[in-house]
Backbone as a ProteinNet text record, in pm:
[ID]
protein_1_A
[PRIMARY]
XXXXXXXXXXXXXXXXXXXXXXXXXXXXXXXXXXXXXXXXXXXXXXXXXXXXXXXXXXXXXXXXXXXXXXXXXXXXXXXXXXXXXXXXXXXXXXXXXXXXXXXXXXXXXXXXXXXXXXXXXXXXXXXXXXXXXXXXXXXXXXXXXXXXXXXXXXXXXXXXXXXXXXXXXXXXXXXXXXXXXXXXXXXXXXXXXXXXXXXXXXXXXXXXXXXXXXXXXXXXXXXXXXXXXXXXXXXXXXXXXXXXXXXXXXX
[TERTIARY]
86.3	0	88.6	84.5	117.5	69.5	135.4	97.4	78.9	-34.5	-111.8	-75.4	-12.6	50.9	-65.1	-97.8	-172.8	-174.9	-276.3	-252	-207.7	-191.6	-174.6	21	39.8	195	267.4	174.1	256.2	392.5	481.1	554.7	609.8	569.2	635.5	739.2	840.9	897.8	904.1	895.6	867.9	911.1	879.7	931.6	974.3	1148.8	1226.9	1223.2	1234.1	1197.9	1315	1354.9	1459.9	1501.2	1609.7	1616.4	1688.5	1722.2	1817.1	1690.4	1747.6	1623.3	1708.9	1586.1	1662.9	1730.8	1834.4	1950.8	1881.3	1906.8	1849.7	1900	1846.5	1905.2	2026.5	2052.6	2174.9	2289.8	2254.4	2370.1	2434.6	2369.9	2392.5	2497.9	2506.3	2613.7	2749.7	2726.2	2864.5	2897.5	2781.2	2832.8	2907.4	2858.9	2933.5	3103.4	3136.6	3269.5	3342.1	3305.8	3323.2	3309	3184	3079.7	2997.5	3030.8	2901.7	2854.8	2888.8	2810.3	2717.5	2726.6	2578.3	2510.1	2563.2	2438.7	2360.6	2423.7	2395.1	2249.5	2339.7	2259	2085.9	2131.2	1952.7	1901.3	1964.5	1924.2	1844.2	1855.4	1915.2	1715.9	1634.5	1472.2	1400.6	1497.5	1479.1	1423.2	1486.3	1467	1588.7	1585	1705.6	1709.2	1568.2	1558.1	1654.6	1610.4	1705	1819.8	1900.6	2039.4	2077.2	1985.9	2006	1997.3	1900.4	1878.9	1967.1	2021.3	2081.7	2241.3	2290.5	2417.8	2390.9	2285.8	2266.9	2271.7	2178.1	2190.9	2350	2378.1	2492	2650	2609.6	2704.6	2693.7	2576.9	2535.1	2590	2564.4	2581.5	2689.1	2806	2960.7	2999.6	2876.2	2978	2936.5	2824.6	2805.3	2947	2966.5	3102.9	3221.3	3256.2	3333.5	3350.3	3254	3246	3378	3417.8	3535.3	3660.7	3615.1	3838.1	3803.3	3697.9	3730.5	3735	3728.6	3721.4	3881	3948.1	4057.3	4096.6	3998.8	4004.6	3928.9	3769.6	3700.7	3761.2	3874.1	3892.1	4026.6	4087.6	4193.7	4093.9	3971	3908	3852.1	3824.4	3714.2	3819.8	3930.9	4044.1	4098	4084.6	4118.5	4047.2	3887.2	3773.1	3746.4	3804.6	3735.7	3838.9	3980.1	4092.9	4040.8	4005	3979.6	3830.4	3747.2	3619.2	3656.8	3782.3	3800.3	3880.5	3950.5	4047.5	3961.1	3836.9	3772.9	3655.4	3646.5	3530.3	3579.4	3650.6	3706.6	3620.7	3453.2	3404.8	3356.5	3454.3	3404.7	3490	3461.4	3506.6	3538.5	3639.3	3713.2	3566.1	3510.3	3382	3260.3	3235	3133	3196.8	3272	3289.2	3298.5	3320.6	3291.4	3159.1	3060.9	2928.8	2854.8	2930.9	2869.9	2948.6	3030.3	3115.1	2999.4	2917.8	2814.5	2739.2	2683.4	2620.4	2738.6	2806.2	2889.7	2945.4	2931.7	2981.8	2874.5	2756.2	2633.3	2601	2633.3	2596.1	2708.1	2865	2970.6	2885.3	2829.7	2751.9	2647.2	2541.2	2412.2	2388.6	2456.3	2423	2497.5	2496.9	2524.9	2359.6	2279.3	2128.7	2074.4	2112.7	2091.6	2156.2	2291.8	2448.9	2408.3	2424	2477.3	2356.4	2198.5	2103.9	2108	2139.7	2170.7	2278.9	2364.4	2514.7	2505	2397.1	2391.7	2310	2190.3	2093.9	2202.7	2249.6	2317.7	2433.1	2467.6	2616	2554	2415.6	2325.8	2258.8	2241.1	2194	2307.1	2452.3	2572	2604.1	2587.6	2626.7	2532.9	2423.5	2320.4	2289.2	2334.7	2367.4	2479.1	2582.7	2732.7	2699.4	2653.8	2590.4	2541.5	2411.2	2384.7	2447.5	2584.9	2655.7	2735.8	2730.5	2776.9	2678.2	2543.2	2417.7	2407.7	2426.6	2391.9	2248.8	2165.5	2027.3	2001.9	2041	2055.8	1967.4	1860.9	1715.5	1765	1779.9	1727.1	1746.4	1649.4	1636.5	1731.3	1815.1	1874.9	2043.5	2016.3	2164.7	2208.5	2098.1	2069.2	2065.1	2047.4	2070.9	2235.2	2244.2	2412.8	2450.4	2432.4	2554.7	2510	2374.4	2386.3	2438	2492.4	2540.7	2698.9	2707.2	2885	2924.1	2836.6	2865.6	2902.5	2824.2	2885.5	3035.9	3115.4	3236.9	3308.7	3183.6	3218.2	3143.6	3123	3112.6	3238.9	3313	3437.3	3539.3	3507.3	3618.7	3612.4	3492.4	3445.9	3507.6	3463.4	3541.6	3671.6	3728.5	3918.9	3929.6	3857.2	3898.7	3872.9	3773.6	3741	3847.1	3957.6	4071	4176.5	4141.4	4263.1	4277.4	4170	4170.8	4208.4	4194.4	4222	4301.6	4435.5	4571.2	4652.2	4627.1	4692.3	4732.5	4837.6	4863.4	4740.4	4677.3	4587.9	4645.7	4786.4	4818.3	4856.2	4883.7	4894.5	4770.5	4664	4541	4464.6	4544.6	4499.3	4389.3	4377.7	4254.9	4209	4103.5	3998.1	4045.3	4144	4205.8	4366.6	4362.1	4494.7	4445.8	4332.1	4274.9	4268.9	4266.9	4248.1	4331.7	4321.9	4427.8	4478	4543.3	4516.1	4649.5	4663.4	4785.7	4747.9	4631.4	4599.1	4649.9	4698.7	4731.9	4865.4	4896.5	5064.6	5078.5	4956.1	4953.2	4959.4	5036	5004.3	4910.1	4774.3	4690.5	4708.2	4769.2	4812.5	4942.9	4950.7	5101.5	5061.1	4974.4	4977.8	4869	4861.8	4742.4	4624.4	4519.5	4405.7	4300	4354.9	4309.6	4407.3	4506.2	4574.2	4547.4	4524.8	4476.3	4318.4	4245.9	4097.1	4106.4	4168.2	4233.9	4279.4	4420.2	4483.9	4408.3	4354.9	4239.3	4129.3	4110.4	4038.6	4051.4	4212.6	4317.9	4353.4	4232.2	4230.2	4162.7	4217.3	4154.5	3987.8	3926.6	3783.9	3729.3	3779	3726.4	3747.6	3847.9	3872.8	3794.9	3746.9	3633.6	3507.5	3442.5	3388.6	3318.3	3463.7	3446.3	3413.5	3511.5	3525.1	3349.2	3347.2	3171.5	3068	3093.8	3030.4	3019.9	3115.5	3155.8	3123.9	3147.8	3062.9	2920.4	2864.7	2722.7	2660	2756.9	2658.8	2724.2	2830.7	2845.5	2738.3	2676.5	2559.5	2467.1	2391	2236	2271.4	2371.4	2360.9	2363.1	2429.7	2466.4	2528.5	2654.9	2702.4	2885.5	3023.1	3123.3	3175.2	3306.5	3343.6	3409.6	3486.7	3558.9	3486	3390	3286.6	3240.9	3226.4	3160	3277.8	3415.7	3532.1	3527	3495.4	3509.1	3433.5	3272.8	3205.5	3236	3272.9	3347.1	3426.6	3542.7	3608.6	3528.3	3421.3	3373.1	3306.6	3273.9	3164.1	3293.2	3455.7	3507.1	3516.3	3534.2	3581.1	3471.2	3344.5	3200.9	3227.7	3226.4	3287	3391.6	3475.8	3546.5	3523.5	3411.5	3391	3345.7	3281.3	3253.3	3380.6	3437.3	3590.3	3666.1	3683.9	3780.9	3718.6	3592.6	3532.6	3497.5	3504	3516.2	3702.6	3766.5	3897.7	3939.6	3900.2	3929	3873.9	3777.9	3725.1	3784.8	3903.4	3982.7	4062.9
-119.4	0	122.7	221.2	353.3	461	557.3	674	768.7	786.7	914.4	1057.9	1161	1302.2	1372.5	1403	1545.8	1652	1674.6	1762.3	1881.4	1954	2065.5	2074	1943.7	1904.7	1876.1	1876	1826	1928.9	1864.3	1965.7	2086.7	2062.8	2175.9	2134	2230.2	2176.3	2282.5	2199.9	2257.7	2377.5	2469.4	2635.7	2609.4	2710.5	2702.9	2850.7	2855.8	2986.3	3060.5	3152.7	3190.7	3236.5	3157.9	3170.2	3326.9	3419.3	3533.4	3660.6	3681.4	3781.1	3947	4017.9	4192.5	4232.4	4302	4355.1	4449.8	4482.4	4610.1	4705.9	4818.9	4969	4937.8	4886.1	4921.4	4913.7	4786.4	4678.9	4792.4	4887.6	4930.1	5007.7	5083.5	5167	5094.7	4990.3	4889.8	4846.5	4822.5	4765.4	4876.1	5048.7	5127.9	5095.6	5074.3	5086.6	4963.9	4832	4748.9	4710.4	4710.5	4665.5	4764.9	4890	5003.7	4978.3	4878.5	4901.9	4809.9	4694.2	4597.4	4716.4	4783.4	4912.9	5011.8	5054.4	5115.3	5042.4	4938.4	4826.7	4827.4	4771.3	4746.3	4872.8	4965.1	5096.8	5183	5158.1	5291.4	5320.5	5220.7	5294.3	5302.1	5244.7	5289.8	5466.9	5558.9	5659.2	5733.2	5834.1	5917.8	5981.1	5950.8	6030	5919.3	5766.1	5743.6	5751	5754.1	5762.7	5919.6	6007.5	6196.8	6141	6145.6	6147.4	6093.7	5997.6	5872.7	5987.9	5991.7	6083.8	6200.9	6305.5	6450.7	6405.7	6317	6284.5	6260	6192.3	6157.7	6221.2	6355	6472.4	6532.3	6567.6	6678.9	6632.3	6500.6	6485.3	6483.9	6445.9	6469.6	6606.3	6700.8	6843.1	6941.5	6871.6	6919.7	6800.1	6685.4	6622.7	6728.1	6789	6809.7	6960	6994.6	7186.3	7252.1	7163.7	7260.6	7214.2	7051.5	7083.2	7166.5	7158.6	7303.4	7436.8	7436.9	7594.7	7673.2	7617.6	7693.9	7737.7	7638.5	7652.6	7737.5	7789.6	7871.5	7993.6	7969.9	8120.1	8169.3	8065.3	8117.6	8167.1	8104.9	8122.3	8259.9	8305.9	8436.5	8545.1	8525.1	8614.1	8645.7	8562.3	8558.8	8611.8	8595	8607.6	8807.7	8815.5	8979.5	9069.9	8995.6	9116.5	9143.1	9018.5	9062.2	9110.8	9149.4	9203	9394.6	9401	9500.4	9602.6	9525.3	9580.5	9593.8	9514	9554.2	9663.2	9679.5	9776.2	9872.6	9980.4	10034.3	10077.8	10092.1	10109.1	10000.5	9879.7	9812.9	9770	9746.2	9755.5	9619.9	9613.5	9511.9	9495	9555	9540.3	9519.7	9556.7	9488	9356.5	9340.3	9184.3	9085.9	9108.9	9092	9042.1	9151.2	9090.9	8980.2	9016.9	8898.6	8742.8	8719.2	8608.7	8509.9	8572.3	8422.7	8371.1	8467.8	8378.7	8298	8314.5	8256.8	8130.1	8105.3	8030.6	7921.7	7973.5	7913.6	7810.1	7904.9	7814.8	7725.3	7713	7671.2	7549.3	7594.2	7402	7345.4	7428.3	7414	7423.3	7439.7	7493.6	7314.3	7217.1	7084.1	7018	7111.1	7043.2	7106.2	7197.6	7237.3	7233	7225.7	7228.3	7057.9	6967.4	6867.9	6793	6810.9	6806.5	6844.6	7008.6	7073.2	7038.3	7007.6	6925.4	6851.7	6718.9	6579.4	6648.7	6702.7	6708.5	6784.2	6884.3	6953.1	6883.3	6785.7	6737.3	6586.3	6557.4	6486.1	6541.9	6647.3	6722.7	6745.6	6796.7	6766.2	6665.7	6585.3	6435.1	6400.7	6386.2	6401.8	6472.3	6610.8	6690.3	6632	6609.1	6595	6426.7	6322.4	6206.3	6278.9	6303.8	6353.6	6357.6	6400.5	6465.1	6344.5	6231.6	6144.2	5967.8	6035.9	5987.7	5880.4	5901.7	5829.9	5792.6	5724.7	5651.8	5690.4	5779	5778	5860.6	5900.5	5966.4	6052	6146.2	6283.4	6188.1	6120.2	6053.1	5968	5841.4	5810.5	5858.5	5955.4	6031.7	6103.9	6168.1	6222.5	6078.8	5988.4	5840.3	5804.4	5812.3	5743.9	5876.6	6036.7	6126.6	6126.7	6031	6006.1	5931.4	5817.5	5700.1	5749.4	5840.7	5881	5957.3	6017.8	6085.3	5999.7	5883.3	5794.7	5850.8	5833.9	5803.9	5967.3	6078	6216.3	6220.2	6089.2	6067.4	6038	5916.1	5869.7	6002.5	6031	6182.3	6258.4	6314.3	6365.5	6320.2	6152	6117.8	6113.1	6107.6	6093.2	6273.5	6388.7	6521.1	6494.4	6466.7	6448.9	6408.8	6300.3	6220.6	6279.1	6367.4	6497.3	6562.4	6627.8	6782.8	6733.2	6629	6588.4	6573.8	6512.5	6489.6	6589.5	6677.4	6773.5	6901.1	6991	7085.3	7210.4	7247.1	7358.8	7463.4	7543.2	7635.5	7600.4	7464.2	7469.5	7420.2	7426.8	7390.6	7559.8	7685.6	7742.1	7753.1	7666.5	7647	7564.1	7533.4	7423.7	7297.8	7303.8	7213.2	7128	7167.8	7108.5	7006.2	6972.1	6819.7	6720.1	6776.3	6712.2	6598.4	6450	6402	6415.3	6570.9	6549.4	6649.5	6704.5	6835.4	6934.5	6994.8	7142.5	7112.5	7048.9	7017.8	7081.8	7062	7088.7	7240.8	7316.8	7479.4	7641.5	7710.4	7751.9	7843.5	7845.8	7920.7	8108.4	8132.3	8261.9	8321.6	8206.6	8289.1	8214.7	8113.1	8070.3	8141.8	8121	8164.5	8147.1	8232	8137.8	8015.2	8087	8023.6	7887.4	7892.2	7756.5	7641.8	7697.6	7631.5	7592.7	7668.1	7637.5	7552.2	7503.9	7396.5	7305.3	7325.7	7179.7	7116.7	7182.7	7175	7051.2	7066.4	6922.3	6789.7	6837.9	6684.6	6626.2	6521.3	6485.9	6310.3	6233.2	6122.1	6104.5	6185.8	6127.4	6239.4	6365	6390.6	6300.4	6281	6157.4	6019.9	6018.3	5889.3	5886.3	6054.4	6058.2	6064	6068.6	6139.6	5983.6	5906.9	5773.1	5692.9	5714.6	5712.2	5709.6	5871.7	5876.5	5853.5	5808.2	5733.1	5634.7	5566.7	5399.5	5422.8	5497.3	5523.3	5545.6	5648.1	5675.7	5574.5	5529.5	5425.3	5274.3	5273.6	5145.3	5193.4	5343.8	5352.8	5428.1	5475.2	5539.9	5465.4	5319.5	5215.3	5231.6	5361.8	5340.7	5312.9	5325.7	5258.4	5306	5271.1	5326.6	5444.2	5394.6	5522.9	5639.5	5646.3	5780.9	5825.5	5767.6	5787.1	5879.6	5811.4	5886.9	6002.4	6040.5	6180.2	6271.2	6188.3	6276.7	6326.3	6215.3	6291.1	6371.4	6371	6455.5	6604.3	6597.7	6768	6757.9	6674.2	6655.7	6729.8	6705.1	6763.8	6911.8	6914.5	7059	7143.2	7131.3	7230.9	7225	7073.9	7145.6	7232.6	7281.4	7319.3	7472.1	7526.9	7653.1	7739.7	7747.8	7795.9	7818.2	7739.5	7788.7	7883.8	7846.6	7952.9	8060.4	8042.4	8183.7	8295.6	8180.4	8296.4	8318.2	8246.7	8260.3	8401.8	8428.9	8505.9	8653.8	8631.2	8757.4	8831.8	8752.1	8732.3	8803.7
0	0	0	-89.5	-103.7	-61.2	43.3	76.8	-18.3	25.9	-54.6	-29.7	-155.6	-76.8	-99.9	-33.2	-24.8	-183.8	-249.9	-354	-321	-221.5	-213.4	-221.2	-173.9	-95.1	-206.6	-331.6	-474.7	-544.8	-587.4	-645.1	-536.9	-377.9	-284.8	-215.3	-155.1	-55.5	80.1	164.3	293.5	331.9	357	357.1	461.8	492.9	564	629.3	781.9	826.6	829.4	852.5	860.2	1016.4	1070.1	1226.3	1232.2	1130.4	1181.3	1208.7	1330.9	1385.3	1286.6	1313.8	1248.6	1324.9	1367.2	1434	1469.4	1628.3	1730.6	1661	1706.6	1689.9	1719	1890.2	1928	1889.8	1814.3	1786.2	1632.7	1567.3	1476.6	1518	1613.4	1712.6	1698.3	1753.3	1753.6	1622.3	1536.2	1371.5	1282.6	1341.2	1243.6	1233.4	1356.3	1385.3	1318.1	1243.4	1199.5	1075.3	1080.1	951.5	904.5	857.5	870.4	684.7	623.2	504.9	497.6	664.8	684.6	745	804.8	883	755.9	686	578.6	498.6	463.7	429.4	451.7	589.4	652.7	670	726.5	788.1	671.7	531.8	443.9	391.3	455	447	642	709.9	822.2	878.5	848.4	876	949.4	976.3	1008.5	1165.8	1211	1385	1453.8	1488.7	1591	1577.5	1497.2	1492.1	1522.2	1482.2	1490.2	1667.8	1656.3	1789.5	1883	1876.8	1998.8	2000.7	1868	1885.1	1933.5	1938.7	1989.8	2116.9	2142.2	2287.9	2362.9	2316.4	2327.6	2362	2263.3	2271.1	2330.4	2374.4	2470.7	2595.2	2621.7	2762.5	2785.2	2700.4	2706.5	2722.2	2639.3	2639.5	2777.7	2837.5	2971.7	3078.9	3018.3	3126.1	3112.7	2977.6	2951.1	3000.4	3020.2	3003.9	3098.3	3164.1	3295.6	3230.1	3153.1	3103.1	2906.7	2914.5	2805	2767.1	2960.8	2975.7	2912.1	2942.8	2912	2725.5	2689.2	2517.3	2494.5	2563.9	2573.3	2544	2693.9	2747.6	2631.1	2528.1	2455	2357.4	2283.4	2171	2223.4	2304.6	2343.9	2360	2393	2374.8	2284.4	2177.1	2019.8	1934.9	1956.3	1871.2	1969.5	2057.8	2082.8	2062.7	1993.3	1958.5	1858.9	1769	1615	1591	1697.2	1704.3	1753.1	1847	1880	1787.2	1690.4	1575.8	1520	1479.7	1349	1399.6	1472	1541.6	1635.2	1615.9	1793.5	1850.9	1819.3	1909.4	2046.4	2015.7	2113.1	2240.2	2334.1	2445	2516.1	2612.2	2674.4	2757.2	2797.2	2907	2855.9	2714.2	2652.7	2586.8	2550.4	2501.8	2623	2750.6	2846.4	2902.9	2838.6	2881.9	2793	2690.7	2593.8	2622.1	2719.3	2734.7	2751.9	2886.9	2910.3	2800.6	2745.5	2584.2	2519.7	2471.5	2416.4	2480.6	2621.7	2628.4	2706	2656.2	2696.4	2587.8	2481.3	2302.2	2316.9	2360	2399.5	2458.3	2565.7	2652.6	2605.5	2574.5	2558.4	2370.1	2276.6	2182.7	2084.1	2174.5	2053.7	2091.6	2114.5	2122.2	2013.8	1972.5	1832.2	1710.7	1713.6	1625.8	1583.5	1689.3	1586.8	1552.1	1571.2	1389.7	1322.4	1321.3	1212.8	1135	1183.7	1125.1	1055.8	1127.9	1042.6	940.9	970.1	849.2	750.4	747	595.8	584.4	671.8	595.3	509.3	569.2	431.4	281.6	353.5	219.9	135.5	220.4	73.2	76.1	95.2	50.7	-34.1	-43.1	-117.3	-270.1	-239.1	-363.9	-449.9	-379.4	-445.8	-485.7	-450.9	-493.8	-626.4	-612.4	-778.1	-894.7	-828.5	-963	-998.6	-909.7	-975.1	-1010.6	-1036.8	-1051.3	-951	-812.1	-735.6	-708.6	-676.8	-655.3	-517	-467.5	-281.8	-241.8	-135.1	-125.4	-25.8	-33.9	73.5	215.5	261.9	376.1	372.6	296.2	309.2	305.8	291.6	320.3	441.5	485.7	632.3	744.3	668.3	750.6	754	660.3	633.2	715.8	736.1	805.1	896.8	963.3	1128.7	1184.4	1109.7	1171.6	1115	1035.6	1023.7	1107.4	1245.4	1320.9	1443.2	1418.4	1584.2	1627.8	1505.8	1577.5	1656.6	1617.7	1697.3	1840	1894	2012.3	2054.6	1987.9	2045.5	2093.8	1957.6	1999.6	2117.2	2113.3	2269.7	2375.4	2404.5	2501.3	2504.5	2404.8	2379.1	2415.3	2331.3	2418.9	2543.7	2636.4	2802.8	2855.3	2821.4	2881.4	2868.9	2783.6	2717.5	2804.8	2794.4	2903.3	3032.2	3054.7	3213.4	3281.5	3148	3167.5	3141.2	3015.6	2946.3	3077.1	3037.2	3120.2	3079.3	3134	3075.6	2986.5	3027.9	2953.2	2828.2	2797.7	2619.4	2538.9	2635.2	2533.5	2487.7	2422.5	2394.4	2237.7	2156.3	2060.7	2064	1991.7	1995.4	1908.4	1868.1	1749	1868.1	2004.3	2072	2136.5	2110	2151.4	2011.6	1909.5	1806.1	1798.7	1696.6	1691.3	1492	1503	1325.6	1384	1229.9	1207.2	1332.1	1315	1361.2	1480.7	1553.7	1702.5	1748	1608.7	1635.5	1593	1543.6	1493.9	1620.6	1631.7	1725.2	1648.1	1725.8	1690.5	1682.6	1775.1	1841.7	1744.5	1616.3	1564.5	1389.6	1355.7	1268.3	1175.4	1067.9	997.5	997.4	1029	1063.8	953.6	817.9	715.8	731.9	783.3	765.7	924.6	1016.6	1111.1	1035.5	1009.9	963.3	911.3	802.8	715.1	700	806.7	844.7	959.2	1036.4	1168.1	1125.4	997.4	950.7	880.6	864.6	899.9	970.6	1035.7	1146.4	1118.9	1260.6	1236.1	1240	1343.7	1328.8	1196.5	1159.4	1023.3	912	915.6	767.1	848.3	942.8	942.4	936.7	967.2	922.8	770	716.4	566.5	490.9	559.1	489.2	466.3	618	627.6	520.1	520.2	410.7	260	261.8	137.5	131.8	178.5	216.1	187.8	313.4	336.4	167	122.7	-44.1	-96.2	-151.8	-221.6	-209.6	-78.7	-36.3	-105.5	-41	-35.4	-201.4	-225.4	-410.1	-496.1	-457	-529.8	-681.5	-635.1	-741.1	-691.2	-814.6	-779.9	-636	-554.1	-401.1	-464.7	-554.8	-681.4	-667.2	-732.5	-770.6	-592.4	-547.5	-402.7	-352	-363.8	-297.4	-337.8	-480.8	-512.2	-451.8	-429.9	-368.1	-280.7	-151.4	-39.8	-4.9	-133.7	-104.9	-140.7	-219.9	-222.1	-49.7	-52.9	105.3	175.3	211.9	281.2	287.8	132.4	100.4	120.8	122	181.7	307.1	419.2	534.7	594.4	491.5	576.4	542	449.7	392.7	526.8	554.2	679.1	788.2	825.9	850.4	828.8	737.9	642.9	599.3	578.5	564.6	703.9	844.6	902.8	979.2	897	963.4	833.6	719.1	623.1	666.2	790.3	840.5	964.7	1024.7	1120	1084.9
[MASK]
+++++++++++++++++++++++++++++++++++++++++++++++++++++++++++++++++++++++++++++++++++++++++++++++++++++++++++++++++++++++++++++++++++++++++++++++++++++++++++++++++++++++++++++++++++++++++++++++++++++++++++++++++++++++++++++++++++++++++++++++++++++++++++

């Protein structure tokens, strides 16, 4: 006697489930630093808040750890920024630049709750633009995705400045670039050019990782060569650093 199959069972074979669960948010944190073109990958119709989000968070709370060993970079940058406010204006005064210190150094603590969305979002939008030009496939949203998760690693930094300031002697951390780990470290701010500190200031390791980032990031979600992607980045660098130099050219 012969078993009878089922008509439905004809010609099938048993569907196999798939045991791999989707990867947490969290785990995406830890994959940038490794694997960020599986993060790219899954992430790239995800959306762009938790990752904005988890890093703002993130920074902020470092730059309130940090606020007392960067006082002294404060206090070189506000000494720097009110000669060349007082040369260019004599009507202004050692006692009014004075009163304006606490704002300044309020946006100084309080002002990466606004700075670094604004950051990620336009350093997606040029990544995004500059993709275009090399007919990348990559969406508005997915680019503002890829420069949130290229920002993780400007957490690390944070904490590597925090360990800085802690050890370092205070009197030679006079600019914001003597925590860096790039050129500008080695610039004395107080004697060098400011267009050339602005400049070399972003030859640095976590800028070129972030940059790399993003190269990856559009080369996944643009899906076009790593080649063409590199180029993009490199304009992606060269817009960041316009703002710099444009206000070190006003200096």
């Amino acid at each position: 006697m012969t078993d009878t199959i089922p008509p439905d069972r004809l010609g099938t074979e048993p569907a196999v489930q798939s045991s791999t669960a989707p990867a947490a948010w969290w785990e995406d944190f830890i994959d940038i630093f490794y694997a960020p073109s599986q993060v790219f990958e899954r992430r790239e119709r995800s959306g762009f808040g938790i990752p904005m989000l988890v890093v703002t968070i993130l920074i902020v709370l470092i730059a309130f750890a940090n606020s007392g060993v960067m006082q002294p970079i404060m206090d070189a940058e506000f000494a720097r920024a009110s000669a060349v406010q007082m040369r260019n204006n004599p009507q202004l005064t050692a006692e009014m630049m004075e009163k304006g210190r606490g704002i300044g150094e309020g946006i100084a603590k309080y002002g990466a709750v606004v700075f670094v969305p604004v950051g990620i979002f336009l350093t997606g939008l040029v990544l995004w633009l500059c993709g275009k030009v090399f007919d990348a496939k990559q969406t508005l949203a997915a680019a503002i995705t890829v420069s949130a998760f290229a920002f993780v690693p400007r957490v690390l930094e944070r904490v590597l400045s925090g360990v800085q300031g802690l050890i370092l002697d205070p009197s030679t951390l006079n600019g914001r670039f003597k925590l860096s780990l790039g050129v500008g470290r080695f610039l004395d701010p107080d004697t060098a050019s400011p267009v050339l500190v602005a400049l070399l200031g972003r030859v640095d390791v976590f800028t070129i990782w972030v940059t790399v980032l993003l190269v990856i990031g559009l080369s996944v979600t643009g899906r076009i060569p790593r080649s063409r992607a590199a180029i993009a980045g490199v304009l992606v660098w060269i817009a960041g650093a316009l703002p710099q130099l444009m206000g070190a050219l006003r200096s």
